[in-house]
FIVEX-38030 format. One record per residue: residue in three letters; x, y, z of N, C-alpha, C in turn. Coordinates in pm, whole numbers, plus 50000, padded with zeros to 5 digits. Layout:
BEGIN
ALAXYZXYZXYZ...
***
This chain:
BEGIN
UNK958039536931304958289550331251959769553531265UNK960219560131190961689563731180962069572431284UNK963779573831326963829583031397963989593131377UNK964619604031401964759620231352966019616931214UNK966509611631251967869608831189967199605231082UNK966789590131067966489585130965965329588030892UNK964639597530920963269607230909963649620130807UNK965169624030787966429634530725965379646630789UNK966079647430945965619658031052966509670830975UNK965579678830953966519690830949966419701231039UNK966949711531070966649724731171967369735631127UNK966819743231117966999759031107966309767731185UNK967009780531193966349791131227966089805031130UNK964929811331185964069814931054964309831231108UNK964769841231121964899857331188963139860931146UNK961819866131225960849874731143960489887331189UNK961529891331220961359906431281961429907131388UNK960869920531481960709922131619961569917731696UNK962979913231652964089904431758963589891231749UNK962849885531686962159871231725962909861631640UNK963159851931656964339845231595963449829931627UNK963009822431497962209810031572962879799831506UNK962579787431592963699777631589962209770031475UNK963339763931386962119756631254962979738631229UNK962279729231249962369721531172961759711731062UNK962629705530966961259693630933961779679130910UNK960699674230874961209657630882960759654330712UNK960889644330666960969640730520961539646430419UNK961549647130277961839658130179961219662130127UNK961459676330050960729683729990959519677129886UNK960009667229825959109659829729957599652829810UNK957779654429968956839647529991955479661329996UNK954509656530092952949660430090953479671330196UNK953399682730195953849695730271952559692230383UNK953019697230536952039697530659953039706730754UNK952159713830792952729715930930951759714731045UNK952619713131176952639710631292952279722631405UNK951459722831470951279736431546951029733231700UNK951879735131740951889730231911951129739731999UNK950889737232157949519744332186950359753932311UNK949869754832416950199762432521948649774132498UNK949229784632433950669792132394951909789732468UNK952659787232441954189789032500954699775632521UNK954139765232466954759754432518955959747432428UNK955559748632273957079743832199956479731732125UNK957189730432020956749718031990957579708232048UNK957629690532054958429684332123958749671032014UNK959689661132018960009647931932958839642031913UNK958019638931995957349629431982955709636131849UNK955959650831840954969653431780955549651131625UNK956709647331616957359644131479956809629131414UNK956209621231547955779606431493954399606131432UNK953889620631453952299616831381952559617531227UNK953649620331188954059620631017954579610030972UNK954699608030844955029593430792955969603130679UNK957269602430710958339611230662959029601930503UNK958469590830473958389585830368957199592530263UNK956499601230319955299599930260954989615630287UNK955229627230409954759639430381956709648330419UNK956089659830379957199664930469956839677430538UNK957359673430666955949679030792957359689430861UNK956749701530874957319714030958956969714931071UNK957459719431151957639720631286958469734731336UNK957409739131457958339749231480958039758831636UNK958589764331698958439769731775957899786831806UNK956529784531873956359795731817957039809131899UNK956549822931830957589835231908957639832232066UNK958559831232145958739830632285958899821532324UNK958539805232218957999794532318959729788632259UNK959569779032317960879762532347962129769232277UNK963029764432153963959771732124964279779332054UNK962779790232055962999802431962963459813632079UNK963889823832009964529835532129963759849832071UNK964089859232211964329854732283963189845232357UNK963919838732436962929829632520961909838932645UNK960619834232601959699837232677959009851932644UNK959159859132522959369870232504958049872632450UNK957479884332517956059888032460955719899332395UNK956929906932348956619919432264956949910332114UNK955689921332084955369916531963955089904331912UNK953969898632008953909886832006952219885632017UNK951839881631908949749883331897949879869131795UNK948489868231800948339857731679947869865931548UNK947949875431512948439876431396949939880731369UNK950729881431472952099874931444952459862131409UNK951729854031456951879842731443951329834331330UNK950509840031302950279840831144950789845731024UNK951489856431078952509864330985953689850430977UNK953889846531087955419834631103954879823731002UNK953809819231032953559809430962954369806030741UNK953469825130752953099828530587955169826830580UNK955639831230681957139833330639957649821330659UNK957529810730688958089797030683957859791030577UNK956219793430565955879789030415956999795730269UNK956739806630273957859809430188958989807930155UNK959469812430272961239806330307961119789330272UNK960349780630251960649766230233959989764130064UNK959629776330027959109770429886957789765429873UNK956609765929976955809754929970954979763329931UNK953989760129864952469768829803951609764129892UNK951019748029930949949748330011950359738430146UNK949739735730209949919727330342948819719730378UNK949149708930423948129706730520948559712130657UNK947439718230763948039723930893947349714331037UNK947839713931171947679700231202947909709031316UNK946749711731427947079714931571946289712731619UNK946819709331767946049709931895946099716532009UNK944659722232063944129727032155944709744932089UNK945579755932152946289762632100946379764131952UNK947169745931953947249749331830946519749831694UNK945209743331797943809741531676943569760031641UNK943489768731768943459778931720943559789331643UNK945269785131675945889797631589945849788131427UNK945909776531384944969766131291944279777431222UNK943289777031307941989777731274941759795031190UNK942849805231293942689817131252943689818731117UNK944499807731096945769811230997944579802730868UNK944249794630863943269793830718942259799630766UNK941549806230834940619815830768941519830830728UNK942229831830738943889846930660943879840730548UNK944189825830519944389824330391944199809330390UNK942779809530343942519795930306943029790730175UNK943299796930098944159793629949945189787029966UNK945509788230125947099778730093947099769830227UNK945789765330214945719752830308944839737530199UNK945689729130269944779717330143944009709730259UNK943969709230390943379706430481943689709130613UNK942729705730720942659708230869942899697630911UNK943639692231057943149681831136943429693831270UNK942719689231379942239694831472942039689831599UNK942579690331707942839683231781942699689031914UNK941369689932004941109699732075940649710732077UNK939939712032017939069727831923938959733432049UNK939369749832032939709757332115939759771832046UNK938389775532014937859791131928938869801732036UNK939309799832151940559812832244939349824832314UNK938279819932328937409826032419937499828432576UNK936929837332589937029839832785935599827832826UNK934689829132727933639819032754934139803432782UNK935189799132713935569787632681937179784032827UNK937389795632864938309794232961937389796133102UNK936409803233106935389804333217934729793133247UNK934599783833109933789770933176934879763133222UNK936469762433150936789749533205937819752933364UNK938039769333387938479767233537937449770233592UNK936059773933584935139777533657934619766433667UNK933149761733557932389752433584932819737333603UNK933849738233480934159723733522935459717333612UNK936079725933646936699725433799935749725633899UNK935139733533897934419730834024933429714334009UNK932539714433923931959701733885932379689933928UNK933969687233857934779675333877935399675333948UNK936389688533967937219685734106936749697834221UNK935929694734287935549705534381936689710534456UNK936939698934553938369700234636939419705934573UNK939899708034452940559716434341940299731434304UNK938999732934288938939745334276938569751134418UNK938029745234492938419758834607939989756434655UNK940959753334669941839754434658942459763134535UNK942079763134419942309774534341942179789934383UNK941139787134404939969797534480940939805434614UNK941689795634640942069799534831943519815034806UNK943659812534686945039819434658944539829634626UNK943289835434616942829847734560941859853734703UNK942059867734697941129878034795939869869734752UNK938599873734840936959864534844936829872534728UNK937199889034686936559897134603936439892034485UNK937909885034445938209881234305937629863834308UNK937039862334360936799846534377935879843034262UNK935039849834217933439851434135934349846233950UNK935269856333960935889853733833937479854633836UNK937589842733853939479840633936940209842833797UNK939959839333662941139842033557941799857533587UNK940879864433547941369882233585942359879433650UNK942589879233763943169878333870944249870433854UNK944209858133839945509852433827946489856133702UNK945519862933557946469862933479947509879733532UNK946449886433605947359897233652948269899033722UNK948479883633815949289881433941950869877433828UNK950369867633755951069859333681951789865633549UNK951219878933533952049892133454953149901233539UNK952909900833677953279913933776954809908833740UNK955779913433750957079913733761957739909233866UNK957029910633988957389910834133957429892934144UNK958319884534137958169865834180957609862034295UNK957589873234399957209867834520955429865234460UNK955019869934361953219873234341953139862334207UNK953929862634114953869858833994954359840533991UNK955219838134089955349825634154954109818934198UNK954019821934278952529811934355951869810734212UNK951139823234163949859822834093950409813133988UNK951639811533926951629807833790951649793933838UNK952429788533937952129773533970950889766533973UNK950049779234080949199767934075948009770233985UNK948559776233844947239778533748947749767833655UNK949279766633692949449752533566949099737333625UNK949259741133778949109730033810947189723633841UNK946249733733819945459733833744945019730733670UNK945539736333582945439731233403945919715333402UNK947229715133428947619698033425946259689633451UNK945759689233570944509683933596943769680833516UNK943049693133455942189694433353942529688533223UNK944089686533206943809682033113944229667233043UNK944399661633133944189649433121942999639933185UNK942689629633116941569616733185941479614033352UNK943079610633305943689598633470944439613433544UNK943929621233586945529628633634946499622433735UNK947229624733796948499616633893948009626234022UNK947429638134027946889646034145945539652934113UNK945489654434241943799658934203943679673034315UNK944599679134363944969691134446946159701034358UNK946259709234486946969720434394948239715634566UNK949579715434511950839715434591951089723934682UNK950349727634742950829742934840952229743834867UNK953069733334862954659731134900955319733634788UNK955029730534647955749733434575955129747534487UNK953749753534531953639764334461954349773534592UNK954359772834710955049781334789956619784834749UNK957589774334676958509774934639959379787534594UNK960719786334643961199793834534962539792834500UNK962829798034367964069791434326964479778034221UNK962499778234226962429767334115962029772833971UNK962199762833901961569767633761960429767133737UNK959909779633683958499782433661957879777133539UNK956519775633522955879769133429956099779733278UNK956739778633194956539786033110954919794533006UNK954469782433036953339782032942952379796133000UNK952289789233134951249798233214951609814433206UNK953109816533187953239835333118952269836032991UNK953079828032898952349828832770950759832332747UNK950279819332830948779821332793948059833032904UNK948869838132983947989852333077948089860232992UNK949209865132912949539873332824948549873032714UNK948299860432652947009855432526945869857232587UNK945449852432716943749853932714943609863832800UNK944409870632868944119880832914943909895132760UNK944139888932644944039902032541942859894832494UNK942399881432546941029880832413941949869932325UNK943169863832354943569853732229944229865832124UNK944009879232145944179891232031943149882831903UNK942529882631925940909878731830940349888331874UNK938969889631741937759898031775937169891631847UNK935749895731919934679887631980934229874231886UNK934709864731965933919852031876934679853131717UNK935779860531690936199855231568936189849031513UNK936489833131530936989824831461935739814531428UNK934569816531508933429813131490932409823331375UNK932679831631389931899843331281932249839431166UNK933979834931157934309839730991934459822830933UNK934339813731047934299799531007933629793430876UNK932619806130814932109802330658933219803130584UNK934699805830592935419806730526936209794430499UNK935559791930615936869769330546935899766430484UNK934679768830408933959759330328934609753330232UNK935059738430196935709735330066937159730730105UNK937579734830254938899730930300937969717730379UNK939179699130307938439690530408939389691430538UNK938369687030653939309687130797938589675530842UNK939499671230980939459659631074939109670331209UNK938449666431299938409668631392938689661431542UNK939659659631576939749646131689939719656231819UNK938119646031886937859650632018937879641932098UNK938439644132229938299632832330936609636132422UNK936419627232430935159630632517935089634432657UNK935629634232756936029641432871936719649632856UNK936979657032731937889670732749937589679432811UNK938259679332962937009693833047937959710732996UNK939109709532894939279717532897938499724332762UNK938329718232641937619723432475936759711932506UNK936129712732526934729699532548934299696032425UNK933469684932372933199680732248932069691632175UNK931419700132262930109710632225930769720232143UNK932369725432160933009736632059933179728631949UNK933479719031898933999709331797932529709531718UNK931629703731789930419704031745929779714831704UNK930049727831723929479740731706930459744531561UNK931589740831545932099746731468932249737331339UNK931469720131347931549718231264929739719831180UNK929249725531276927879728731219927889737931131UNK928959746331093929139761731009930169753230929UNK931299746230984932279740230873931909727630849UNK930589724030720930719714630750931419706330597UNK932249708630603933529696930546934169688830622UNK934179696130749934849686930852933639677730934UNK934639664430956934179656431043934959653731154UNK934109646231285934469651331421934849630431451UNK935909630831465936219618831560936039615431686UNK935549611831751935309615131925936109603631950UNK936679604532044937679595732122937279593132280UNK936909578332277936099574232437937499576132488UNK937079575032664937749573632732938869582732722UNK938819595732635940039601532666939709616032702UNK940929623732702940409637432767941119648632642UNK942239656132720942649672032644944089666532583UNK944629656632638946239658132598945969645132456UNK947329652232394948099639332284948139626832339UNK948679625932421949149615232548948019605132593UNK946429610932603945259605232625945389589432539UNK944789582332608944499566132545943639572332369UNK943949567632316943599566032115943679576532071UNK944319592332135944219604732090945609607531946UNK946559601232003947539599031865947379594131813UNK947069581531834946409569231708945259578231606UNK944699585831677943259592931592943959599831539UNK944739610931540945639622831466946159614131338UNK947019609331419947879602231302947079597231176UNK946059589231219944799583931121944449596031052UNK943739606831125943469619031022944299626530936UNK945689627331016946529631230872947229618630756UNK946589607630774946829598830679945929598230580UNK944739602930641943499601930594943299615130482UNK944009631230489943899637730446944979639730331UNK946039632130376946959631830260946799628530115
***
């Protein structure tokens, strides 16, 4: 695969109101098969390597950062920042580049906000790939730091568990996303470490730890996890979705084809949401991927992407 260079990397930045200023690039030329790219967190950015699932001879794939996240400004910034902002960004990239339809291409996050931007406007999507189905439910965040932390990594979640009063123990998200909003670092430190360092766990196969750092979430003076603002801010509102949105109005991709690539140990979007949502969408089909879990990074999880947007082109 080519590099950025030889890929004719371009970058701009796109102004869409609210002070939000988002950093945009793309790879191929205009003449090719229009896609974009939707990175997950919330807040995490897109990165190089998500530029290799495109074949820049062949589509020309957007990329971009969404409000707050990697090098859009300001950085980290949560006013005015919902997913139907982020849907609004989308419709304005599309325009600003000329393009009428897309194929759109995210994981976990970014299957989400995916998922809610063609059901706004399925007219200007020519397909899905999907990568971590993730409807932005409290149901769907309750099973994977509740049940399946505790399940798989016991020793993990009561250690999760240990950073919170016994009161808040029953339902620890509340709680941490409120610690991890407070302003005060001495409160918003601890919690945000060790909810990413958490998540890391979860979301890979092999993880490299299987505890939470008490030494480095005690820290201070270090750099904090970005993501973990982002997403207290998102699921502490509900994702800014209705109840079960994106599952209610899912009769609306009928006729849009999609890929679905699931890893089968995903303890964070497990293969049962993928499966639920391709029972209402069913144009799409579901790839399952052995042996892998939640990340890109997982053993055959890029190889599968890449295949599905070759496949949809």
């Amino acid at each position: 695969m080519p590099d950025g260079v030889s890929a004719n990397l371009t970058t701009f930045r796109l102004p869409v109101g609210d002070g939000h200023d988002l950093y945009v690039e793309t790879i191929g030329t205009p003449a090719g098969l229009p896609a974009i790219y939707l990175h997950g967190g919330p807040g995490s950015g897109c990165q190089p390597g998500h530029r290799q699932l495109f074949d820049p001879a062949r589509h020309y794939a957007v990329l971009f950062d969404q409000r707050g996240a990697g090098r859009s400004t300001p950085a980290g910034s949560r006013l005015a920042n919902t997913t139907a902002h982020l849907v609004a960004d989308m419709e304005a990239i599309r325009t600003h580049l000329g393009i009428e339809r897309w194929l759109v291409v995210g994981g976990s996050w970014g299957s989400t906000l995916a998922l809610a931007y063609a059901e706004a406007h399925p007219d200007r999507v020519t397909g899905l790939v999907l990568r971590a189905t993730f409807l932005g439910t409290n149901a769907e965040l309750d099973w994977a730091f509740g049940t399946a932390l505790q399940t798989f990594y016991p020793a993990l979640h009561a250690d999760f568990l240990s950073l919170l009063p016994e009161a808040e123990r029953g339902t620890p998200l509340p709680g941490y996303f409120r610690r991890i909003l407070d302003p005060d670092p001495a409160i918003h430190g601890p919690a945000a470490r060790a909810y990413a360092q958490a998540e890391d766990v979860l979301s890979t196969v092999r993880p490299t730890r299987t505890r939470l750092d008490f030494t480095t979430i005690a820290a201070t003076g270090t750099r904090l996890p970005p993501t973990a603002f982002m997403e207290a801010h998102y699921f502490s509102h509900d994702s800014f979705l209705g109840p079960n949105q994106l599952m209610a109005e899912a009769a609306t991709l009928r006729g849009i084809p999609g890929i679905i690539v699931q890893g089968r140990y995903d303890l964070l979007c497990p293969p049962r949401t993928a499966h639920a949502l391709a029972a209402i969408w069913t144009d799409a089909k579901i790839d399952t991927v052995d042996v892998a879990g939640h990340t890109l990074g997982d053993p055959g999880i890029t190889e599968a992407v890449t295949r599905a947007i070759r496949a949809l082109a």
